[in-house]
C-alpha positions as a Markdown table, in Angstrom:
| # | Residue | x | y | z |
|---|---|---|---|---|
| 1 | Unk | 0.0 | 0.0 | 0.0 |
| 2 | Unk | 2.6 | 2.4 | 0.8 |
| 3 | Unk | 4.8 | 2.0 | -2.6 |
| 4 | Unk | 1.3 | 2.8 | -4.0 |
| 5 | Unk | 0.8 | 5.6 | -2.5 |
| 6 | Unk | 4.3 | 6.7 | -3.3 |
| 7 | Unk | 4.4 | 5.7 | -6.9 |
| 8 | Unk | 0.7 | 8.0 | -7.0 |
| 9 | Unk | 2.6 | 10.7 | -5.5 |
| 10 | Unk | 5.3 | 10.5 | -7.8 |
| 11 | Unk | 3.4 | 10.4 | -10.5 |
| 12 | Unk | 1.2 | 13.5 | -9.3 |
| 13 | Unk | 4.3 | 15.4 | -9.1 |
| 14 | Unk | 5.2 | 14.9 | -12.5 |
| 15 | Unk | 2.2 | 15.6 | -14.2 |
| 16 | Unk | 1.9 | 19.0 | -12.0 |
| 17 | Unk | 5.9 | 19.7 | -12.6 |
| 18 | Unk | 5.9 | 19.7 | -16.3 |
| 19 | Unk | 5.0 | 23.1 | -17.6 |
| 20 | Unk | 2.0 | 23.8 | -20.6 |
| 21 | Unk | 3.7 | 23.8 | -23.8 |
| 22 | Unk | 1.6 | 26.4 | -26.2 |
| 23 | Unk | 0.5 | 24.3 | -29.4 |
| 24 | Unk | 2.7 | 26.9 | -31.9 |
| 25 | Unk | 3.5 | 26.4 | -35.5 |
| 26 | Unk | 6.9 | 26.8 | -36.1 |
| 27 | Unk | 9.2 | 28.1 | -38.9 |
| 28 | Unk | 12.5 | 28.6 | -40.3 |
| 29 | Unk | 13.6 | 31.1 | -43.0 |
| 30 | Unk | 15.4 | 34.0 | -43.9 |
| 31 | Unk | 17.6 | 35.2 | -46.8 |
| 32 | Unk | 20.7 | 34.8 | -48.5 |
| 33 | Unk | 22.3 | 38.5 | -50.3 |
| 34 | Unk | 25.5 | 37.4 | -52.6 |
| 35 | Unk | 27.0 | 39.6 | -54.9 |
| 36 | Unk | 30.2 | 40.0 | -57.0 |
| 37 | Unk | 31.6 | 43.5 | -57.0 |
| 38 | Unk | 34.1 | 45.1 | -59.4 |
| 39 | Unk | 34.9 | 48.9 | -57.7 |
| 40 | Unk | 37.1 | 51.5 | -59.1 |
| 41 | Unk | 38.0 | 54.2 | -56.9 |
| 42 | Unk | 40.2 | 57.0 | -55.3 |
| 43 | Unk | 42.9 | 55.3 | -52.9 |
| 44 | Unk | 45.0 | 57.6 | -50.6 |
| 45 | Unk | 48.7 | 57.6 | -50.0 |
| 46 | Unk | 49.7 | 54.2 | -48.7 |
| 47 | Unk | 46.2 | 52.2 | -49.4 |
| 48 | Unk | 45.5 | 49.6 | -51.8 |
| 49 | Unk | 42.0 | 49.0 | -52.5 |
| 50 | Unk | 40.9 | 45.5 | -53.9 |
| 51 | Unk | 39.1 | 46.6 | -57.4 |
| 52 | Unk | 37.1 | 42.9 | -57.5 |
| 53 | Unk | 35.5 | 40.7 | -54.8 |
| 54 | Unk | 32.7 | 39.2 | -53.4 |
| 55 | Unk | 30.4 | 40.5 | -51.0 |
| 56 | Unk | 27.7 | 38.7 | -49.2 |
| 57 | Unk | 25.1 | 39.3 | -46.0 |
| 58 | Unk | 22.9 | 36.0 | -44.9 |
| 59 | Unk | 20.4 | 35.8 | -41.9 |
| 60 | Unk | 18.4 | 33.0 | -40.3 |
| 61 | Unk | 15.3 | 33.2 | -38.9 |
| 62 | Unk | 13.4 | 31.4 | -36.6 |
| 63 | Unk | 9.6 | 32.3 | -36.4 |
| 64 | Unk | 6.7 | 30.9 | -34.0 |
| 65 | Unk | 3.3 | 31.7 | -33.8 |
| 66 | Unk | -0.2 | 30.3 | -33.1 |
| 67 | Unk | -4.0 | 31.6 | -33.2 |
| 68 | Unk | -6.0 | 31.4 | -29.7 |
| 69 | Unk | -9.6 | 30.9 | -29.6 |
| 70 | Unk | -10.3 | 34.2 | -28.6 |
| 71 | Unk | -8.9 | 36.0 | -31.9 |
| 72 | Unk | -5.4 | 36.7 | -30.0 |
| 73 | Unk | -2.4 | 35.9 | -31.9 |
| 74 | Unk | 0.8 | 35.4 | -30.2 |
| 75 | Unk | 4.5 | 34.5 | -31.7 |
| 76 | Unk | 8.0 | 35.3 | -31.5 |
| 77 | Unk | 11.0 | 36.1 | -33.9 |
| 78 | Unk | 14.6 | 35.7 | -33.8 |
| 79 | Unk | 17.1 | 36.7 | -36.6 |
| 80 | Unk | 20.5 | 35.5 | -36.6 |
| 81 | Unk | 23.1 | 37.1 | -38.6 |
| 82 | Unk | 25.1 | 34.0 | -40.3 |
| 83 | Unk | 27.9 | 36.2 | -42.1 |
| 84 | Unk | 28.8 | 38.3 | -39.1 |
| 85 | Unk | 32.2 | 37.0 | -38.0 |
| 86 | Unk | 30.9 | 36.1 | -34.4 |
| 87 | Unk | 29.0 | 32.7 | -35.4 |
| 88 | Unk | 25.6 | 33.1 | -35.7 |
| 89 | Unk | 24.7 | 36.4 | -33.9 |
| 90 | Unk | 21.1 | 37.0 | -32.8 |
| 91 | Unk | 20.5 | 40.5 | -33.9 |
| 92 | Unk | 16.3 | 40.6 | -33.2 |
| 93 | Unk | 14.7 | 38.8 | -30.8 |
| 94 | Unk | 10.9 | 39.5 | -29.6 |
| 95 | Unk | 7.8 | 38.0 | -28.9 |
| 96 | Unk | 4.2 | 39.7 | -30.5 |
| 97 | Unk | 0.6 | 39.7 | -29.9 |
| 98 | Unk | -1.9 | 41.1 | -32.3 |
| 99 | Unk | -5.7 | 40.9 | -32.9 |
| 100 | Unk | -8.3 | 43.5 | -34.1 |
| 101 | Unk | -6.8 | 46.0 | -31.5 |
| 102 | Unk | -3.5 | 46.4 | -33.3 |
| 103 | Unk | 0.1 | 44.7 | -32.5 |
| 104 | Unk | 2.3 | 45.3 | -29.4 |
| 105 | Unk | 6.3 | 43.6 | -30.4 |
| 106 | Unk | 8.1 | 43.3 | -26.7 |
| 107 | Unk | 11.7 | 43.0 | -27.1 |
| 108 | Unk | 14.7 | 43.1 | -29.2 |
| 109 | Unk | 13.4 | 44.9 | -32.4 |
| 110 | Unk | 13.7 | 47.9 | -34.8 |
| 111 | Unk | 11.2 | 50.9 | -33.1 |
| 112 | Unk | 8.2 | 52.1 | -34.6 |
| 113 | Unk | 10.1 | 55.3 | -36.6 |
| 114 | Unk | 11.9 | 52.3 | -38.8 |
| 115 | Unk | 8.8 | 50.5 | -39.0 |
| 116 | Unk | 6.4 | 52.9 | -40.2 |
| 117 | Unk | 9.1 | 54.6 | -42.5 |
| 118 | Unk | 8.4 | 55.2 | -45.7 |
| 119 | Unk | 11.2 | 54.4 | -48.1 |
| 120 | Unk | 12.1 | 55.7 | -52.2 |
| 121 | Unk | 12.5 | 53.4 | -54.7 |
| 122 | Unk | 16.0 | 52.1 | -55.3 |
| 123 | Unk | 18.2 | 50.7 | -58.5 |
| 124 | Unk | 18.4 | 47.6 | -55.6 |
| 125 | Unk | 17.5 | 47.7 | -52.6 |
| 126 | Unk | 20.5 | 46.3 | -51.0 |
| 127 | Unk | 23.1 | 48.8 | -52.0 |
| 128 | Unk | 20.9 | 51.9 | -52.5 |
| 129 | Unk | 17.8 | 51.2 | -50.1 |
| 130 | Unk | 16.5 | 52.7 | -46.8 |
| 131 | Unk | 19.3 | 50.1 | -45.3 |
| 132 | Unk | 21.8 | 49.2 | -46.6 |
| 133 | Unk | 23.5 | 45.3 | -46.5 |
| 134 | Unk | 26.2 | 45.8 | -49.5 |
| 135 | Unk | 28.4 | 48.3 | -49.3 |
| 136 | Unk | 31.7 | 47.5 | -52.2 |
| 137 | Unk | 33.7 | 50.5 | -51.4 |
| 138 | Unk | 36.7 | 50.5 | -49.0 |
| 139 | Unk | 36.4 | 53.6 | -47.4 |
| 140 | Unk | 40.0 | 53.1 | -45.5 |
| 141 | Unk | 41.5 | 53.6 | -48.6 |
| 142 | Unk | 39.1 | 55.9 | -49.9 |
| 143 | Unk | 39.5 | 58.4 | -47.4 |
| 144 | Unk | 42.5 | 57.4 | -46.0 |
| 145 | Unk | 41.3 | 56.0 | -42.1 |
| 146 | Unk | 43.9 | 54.7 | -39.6 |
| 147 | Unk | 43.9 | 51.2 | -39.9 |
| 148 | Unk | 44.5 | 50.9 | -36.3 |
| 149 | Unk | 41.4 | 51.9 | -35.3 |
| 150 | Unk | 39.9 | 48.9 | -37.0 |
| 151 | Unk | 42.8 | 46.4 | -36.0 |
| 152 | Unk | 42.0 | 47.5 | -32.5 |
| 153 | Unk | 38.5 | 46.8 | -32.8 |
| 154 | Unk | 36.8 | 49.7 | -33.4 |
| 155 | Unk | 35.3 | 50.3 | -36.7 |
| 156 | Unk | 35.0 | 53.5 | -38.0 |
| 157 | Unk | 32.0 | 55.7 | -37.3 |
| 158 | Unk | 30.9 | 59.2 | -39.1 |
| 159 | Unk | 29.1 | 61.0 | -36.2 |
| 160 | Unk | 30.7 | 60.2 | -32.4 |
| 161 | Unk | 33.3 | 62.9 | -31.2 |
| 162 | Unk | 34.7 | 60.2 | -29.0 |
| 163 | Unk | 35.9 | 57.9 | -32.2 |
| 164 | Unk | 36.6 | 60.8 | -34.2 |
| 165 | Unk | 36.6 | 58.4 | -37.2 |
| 166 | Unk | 34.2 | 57.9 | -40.3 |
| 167 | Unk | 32.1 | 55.7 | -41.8 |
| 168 | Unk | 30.1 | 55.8 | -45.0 |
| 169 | Unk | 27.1 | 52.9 | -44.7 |
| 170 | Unk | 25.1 | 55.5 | -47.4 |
| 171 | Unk | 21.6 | 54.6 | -45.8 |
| 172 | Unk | 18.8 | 56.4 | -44.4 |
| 173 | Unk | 17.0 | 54.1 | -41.8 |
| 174 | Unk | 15.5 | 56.0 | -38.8 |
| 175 | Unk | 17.2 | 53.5 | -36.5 |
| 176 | Unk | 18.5 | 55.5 | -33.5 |
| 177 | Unk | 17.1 | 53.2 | -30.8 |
| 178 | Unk | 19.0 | 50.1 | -32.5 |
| 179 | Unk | 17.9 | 46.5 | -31.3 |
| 180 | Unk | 17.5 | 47.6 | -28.0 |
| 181 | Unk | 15.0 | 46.1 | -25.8 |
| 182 | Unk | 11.9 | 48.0 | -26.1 |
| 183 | Unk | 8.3 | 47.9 | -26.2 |
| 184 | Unk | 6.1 | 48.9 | -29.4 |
| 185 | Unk | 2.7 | 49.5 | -30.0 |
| 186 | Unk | 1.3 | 49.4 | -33.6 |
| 187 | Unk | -2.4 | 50.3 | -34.6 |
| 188 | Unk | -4.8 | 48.5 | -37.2 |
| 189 | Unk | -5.8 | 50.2 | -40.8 |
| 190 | Unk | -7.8 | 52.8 | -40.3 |
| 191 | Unk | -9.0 | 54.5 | -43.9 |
| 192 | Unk | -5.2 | 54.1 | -45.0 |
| 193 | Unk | -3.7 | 55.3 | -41.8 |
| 194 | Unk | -1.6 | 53.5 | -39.2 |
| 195 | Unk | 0.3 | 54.9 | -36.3 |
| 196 | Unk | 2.7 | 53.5 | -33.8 |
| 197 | Unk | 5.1 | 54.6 | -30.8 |
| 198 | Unk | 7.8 | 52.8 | -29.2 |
| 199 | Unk | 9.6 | 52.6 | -25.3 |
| 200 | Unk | 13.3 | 51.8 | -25.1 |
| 201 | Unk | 14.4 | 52.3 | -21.0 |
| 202 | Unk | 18.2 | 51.9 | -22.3 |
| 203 | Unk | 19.7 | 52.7 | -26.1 |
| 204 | Unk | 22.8 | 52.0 | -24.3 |
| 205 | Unk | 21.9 | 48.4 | -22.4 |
| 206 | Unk | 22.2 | 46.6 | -25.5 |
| 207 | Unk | 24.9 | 44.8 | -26.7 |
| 208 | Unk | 23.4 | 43.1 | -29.8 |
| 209 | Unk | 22.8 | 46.4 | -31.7 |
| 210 | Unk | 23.6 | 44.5 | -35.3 |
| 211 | Unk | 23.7 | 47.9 | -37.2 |
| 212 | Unk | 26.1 | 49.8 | -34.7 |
| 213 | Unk | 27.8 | 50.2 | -37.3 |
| 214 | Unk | 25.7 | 51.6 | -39.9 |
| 215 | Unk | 26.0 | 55.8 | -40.6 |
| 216 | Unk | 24.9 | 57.8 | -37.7 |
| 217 | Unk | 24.8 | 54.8 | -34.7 |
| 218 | Unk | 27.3 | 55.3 | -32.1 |
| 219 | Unk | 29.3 | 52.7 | -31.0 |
| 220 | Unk | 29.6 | 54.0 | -27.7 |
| 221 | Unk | 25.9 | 54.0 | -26.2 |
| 222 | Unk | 26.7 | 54.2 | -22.9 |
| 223 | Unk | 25.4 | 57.8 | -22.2 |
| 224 | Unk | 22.5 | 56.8 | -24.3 |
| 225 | Unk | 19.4 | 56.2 | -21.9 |
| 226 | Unk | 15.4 | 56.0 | -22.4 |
| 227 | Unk | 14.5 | 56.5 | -25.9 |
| 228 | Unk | 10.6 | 57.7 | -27.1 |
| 229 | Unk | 9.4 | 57.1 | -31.0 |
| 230 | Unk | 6.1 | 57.9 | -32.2 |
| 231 | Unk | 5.4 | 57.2 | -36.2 |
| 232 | Unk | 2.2 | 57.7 | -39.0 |
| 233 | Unk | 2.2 | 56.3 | -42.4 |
| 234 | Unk | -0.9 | 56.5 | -45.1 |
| 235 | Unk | -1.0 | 54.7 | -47.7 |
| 236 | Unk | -4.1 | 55.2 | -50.4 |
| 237 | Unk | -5.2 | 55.4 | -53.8 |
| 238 | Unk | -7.4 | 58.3 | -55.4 |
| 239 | Unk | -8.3 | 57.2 | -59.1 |
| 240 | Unk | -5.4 | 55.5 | -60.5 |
| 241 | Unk | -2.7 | 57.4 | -58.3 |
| 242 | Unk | -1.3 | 55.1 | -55.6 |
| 243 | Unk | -0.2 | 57.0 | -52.5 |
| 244 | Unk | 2.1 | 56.6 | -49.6 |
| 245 | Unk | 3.0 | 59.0 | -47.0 |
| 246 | Unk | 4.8 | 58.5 | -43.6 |
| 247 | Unk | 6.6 | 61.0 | -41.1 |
| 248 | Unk | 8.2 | 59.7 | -37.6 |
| 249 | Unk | 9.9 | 61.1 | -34.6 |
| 250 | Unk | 12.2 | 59.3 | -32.4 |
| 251 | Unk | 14.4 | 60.9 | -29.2 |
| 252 | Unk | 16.8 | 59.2 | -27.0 |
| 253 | Unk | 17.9 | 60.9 | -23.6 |
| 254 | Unk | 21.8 | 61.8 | -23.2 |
| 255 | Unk | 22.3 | 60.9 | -19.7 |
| 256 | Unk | 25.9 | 61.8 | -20.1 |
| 257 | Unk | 26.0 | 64.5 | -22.3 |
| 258 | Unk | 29.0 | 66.6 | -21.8 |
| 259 | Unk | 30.2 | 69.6 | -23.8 |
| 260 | Unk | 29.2 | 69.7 | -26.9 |
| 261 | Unk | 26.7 | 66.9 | -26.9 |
| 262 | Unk | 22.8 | 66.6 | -27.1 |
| 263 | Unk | 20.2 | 64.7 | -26.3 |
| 264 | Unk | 19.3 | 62.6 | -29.5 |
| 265 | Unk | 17.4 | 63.4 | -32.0 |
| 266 | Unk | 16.1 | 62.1 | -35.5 |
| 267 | Unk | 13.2 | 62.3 | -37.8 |
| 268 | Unk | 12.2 | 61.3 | -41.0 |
| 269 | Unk | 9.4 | 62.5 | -43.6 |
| 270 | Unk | 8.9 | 60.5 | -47.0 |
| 271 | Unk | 6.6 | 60.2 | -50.2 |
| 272 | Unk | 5.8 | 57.5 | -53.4 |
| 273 | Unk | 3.5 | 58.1 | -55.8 |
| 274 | Unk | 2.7 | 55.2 | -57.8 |
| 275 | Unk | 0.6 | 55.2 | -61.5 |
| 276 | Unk | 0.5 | 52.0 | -63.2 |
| 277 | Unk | 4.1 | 50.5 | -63.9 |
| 278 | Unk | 5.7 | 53.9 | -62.9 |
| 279 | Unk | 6.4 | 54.6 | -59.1 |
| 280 | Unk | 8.3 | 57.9 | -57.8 |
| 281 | Unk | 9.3 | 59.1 | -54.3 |
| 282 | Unk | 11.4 | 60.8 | -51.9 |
| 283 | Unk | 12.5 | 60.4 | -48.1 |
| 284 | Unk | 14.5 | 62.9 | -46.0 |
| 285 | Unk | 16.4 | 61.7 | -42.5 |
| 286 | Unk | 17.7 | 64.7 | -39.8 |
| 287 | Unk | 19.8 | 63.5 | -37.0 |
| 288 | Unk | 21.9 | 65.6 | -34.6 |
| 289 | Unk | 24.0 | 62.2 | -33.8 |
| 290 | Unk | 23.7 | 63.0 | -30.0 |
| 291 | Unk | 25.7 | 66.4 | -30.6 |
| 292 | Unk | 25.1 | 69.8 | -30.6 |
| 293 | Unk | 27.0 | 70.6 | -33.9 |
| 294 | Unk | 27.4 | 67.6 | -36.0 |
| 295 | Unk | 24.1 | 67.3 | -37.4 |
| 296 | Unk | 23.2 | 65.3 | -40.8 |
| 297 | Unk | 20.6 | 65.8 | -43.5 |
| 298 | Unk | 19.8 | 63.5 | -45.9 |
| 299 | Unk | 17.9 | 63.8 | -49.0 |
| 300 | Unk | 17.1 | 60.5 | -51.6 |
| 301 | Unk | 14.8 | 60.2 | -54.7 |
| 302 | Unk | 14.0 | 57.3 | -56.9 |
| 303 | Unk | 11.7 | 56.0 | -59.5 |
| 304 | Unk | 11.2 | 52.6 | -61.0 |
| 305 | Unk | 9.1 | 50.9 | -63.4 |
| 306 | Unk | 8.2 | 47.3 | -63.8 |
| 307 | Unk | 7.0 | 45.1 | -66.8 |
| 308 | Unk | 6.9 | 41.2 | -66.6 |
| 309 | Unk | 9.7 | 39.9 | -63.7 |
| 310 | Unk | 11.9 | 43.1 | -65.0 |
| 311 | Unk | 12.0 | 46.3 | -62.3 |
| 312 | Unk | 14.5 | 49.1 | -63.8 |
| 313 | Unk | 15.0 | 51.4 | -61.1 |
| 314 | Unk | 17.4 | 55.1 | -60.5 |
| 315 | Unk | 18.1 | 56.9 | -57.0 |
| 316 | Unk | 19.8 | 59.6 | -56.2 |
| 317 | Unk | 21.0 | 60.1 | -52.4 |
| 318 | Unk | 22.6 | 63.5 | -51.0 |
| 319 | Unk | 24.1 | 63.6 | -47.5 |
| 320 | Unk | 25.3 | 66.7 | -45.9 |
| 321 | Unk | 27.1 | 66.4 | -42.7 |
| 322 | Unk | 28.7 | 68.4 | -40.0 |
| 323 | Unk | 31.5 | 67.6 | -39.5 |
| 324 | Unk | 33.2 | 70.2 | -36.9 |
| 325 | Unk | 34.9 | 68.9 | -34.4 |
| 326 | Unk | 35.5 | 65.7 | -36.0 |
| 327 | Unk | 39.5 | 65.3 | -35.6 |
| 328 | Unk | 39.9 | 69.0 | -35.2 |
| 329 | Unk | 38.4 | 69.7 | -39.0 |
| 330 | Unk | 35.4 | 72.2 | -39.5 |
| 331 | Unk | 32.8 | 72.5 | -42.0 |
| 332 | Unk | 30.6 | 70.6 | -44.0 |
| 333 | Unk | 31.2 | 67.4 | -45.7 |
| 334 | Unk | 29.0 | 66.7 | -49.0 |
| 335 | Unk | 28.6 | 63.2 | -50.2 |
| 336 | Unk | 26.4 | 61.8 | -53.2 |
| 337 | Unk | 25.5 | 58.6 | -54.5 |
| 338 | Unk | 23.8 | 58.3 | -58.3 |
| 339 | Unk | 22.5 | 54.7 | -58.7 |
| 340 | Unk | 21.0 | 52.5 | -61.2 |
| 341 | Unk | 19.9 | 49.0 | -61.9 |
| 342 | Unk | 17.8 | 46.1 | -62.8 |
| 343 | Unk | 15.8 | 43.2 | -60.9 |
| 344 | Unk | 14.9 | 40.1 | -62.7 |
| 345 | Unk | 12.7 | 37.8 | -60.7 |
| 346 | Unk | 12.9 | 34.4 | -61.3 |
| 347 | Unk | 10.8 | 32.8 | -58.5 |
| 348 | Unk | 9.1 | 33.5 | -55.8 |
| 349 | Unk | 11.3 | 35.5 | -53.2 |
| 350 | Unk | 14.4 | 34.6 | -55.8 |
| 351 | Unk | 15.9 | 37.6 | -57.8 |
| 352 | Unk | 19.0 | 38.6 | -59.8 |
| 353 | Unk | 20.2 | 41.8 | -59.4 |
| 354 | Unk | 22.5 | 44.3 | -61.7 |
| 355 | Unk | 23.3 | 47.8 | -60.9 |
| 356 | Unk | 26.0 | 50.8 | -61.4 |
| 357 | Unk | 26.9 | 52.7 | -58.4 |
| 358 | Unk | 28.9 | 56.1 | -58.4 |
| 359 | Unk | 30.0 | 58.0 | -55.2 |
| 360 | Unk | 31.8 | 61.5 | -54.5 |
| 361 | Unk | 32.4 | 62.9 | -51.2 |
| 362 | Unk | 33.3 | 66.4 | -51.0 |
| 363 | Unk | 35.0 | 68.4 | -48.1 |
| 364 | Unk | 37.5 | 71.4 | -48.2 |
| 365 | Unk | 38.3 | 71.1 | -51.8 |
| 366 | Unk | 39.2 | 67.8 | -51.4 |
| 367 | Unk | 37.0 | 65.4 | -53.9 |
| 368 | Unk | 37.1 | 61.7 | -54.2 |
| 369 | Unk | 35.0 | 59.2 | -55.9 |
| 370 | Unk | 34.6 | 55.9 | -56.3 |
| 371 | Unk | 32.6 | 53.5 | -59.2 |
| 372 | Unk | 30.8 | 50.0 | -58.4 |
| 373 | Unk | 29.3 | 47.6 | -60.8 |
| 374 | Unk | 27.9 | 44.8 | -58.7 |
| 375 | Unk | 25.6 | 41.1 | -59.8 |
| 376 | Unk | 24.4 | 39.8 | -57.6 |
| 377 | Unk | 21.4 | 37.0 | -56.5 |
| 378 | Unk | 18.8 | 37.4 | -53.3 |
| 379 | Unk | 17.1 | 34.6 | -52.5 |
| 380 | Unk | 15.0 | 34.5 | -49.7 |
| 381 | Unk | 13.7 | 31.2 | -47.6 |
């Protein structure tokens, strides 16, 4: 009687020990960005650029998410960056819920200033886009950078008095809370609109920000505290005119600012206008990188049009930055990117891609330039 009892018991305690497990469908996907690249450009004193190679960006994901009876969906996302040097690197990681109320993301995740953002078109997406993956110019040689920064571990930034050094990542995401931890709220469709605003409690407690070192980013967050993002977009037609607008605001509190520095703060404002094949638009990006004088402005246009699998697209990006104070120099640097290019798809989520790239940067009389031709293949999974 008493090993009964005891087997009962053991059994009971079992049964109450393991936890529920939710009944979620699981996935696995993600994308895979290669490209060759042949580049011709200025090289500085010293430097010797390679004029051919092969570029390439690759992320995994892993995805979950189920229905409940009561209409609330819940899931989760992680993205792990396969090419990034560090073995696989989780860059986002968050869970979601949505229903007929909207969608709250809790977690690792781009803020709701990126996600509402309303982006030009682009020759491709992956060189001249709102973010940019491929990037075939060696701007050490270009412009000259002390390669003992980046033997020392620290890549170069354009942007952060307290590197002093420059980077040229030529994109225009509204990204200033990074991955950081933070807390988003998304609204449904409502006649075209949608809204969203964002909570990060610590820019700086992240160490899995995968794009710190993309243009305006600092590597050094740790003055960076509680950031605040609030975002619209609309997207319409009227007749045959297809219409997207979007504007978004995001500031990030400096609880270290010294002399010379600034709270941080960056928003965005962009337009596409869409007729049949044809589609047109423009995006501008303002950021005072956490400074009170190195501000940058950036302007981009593009148009494509598409017949069949074929998209031909042009861009056109101008950049104007501040650069005072940046290694004792003053003034303004100007940089420009002219871009275009051709997408062929050739199955679902599978492209090739062609495209010409040409680069100047201008500061104190001093021009260089640089000219890629890059094809490549996305295929995404």
């Amino acid at each position: 009687m008493k090993k009964l009892l005891l087997t009962t018991a053991l059994v009971g305690v079992a049964f109450t020990a393991a936890p529920a497990m939710a009944e979620v469908s699981l996935g696995l996907g993600g994308h895979f960005k290669g490209y060759v690249a042949w580049n011709d450009q200025d090289e500085e004193a010293g430097f010797d650029a390679k004029s051919f190679d092969i570029l390439r960006e690759t992320e995994i994901h892993f995805t979950g998410e189920t229905t409940l009876d009561n209409g609330l969906t819940v899931g989760f996302h992680v993205e792990s960056e396969a090419d990034g040097g560090n073995g696989m690197e989780v860059e986002e990681s968050y869970a979601y819920f949505a229903g007929n109320w909207g969608r709250v993301n809790f977690g690792a995740e781009d803020g709701a200033n990126y996600l509402l953002q309303v982006s030009a078109p682009s020759a491709d997406s992956n060189i001249d886009g709102i973010r940019q993956y491929i990037n075939p110019i060696n701007y050490n040689a270009l412009l000259g950078l002390d390669p003992a920064l980046t033997a020392a571990g620290i890549a170069p930034t354009f942007g952060d008095p307290a590197v002093g050094n420059l980077n040229f990542a030529l994109d225009y995401a509204s990204d200033a809370s990074g991955y950081a931890d933070k807390i988003t709220y998304i609204t449904p469709v409502f006649s075209g609109f949608q809204a969203g605003a964002s909570y990060t409690p610590d820019v700086g407690g992240d160490s899995n920000n995968g794009f710190a070192d993309s243009f305006g980013v600092r590597l050094d967050n740790d003055g960076l505290g509680e950031a605040y993002e609030a975002a619209v977009r609309y997207e319409g037609q009227f007749n045959a005119v297809r219409v997207a607008l979007g504007a978004g605001y995001t500031h990030v509190e400096n609880d270290e600012a010294g002399a010379g520095e600034d709270d941080r703060k960056n928003w965005n404002v962009g337009a596409n206008l869409g007729f049949g094949p044809f589609n047109v638009g423009a995006a501008y990006v303002t950021d005072n990188n956490a400074t009170d004088s190195n501000d940058s402005d950036t302007w981009v246009v593009g148009a494509d049009y598409t017949t069949g699998p074929f998209v031909l697209g042009v861009s056109y990006l101008n950049r104007d930055d501040d650069v005072s104070g940046l290694l004792g120099t003053t003034g303004d640097l100007e940089s420009e990117r002219y871009s275009g290019g051709v997408t062929y798809t050739y199955g679902p989520g599978m492209s090739f891609r062609g495209s010409v790239h040409h680069v100047e940067h201008e500061y104190a009389g001093d021009d260089v330039d640089a000219t890629s031709v890059l094809l490549g293949t996305q295929i995404g999974f």
